[in-house]
C-alpha positions in Angstrom: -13.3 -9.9 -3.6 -15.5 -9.0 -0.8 -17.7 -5.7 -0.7 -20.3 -5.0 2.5 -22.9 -2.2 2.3 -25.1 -0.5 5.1 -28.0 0.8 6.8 -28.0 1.7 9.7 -29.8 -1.2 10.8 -29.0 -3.7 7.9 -26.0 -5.4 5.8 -25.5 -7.1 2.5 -22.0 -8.8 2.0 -20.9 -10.5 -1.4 -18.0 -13.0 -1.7 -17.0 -13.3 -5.2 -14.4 -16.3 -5.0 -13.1 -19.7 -6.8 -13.5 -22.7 -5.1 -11.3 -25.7 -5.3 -13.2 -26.5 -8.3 -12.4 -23.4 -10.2 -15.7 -22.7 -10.8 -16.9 -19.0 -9.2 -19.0 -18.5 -6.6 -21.0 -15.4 -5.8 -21.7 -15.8 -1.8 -24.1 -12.9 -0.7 -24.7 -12.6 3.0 -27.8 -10.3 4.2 -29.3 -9.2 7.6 -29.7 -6.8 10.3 -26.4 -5.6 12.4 -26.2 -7.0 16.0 -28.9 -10.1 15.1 -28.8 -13.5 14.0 -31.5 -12.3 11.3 -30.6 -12.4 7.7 -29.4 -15.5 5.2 -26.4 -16.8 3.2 -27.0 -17.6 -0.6 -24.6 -18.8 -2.9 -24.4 -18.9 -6.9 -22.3 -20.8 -8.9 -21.2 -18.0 -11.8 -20.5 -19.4 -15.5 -17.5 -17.3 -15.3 -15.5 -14.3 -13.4 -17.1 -11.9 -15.8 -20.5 -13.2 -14.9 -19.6 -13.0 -11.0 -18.8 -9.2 -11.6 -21.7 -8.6 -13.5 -23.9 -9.6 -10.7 -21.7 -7.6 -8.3 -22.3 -4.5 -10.5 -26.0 -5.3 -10.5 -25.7 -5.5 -6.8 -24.1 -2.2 -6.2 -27.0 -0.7 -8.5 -29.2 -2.4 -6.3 -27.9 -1.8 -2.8 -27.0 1.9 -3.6 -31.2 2.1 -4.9 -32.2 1.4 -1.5 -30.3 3.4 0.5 -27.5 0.9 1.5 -24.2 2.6 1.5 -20.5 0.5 0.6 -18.2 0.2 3.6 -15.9 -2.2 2.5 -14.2 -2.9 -0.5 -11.8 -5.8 -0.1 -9.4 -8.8 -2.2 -10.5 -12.0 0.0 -6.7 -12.6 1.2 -6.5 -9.8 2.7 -7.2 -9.4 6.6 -10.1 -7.4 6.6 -11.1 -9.8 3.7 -10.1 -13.0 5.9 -12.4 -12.0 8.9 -15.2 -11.3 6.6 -15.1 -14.6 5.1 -15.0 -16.0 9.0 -18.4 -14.2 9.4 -19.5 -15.8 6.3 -18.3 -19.0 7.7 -20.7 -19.0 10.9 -23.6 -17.9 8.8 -23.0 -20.9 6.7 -23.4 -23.9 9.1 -26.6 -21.7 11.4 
């Protein structure tokens, strides 16, 4: 699952996924639009229900500070697949 909320100047993106392990990953992206600026954090989630408790905390969070969702998203997807892309270059900056 991949959600993205904004500001007008700002983003947050989570990646809740499996990796080849089968352990789950909560991947949360930050920065401001049209910059380089912002990070890539990952967190490796005892289980799905975990992953989804922190993405519910996140929405709480997000929505607290003004952010507003824009995408809601299953990683397979092709919205979801170009996300994961920008994820991608964040990862090896």
């Amino acid at each position: 699952m991949i959600v993205r909320w904004e500001t007008d100047h700002d983003y947050v993106l989570v990646h809740v996924h499996q990796d080849m392990f089968g352990d789950w990953i909560f991947s949360r992206a930050w920065g401001q639009i049209g910059t380089q600026f912002g990070g890539l954090k990952h967190r490796l989630a005892d289980d799905h229900a975990q992953a989804m408790m922190w993405l519910g905390d996140e929405a709480t969070i997000q929505a607290s500070r003004g952010f507003h969702k824009v995408l809601e998203v299953e990683a397979e997807s092709a919205e979801g697949q170009a996300a994961v892309r920008q994820l991608s270059l964040l990862d090896n900056a």
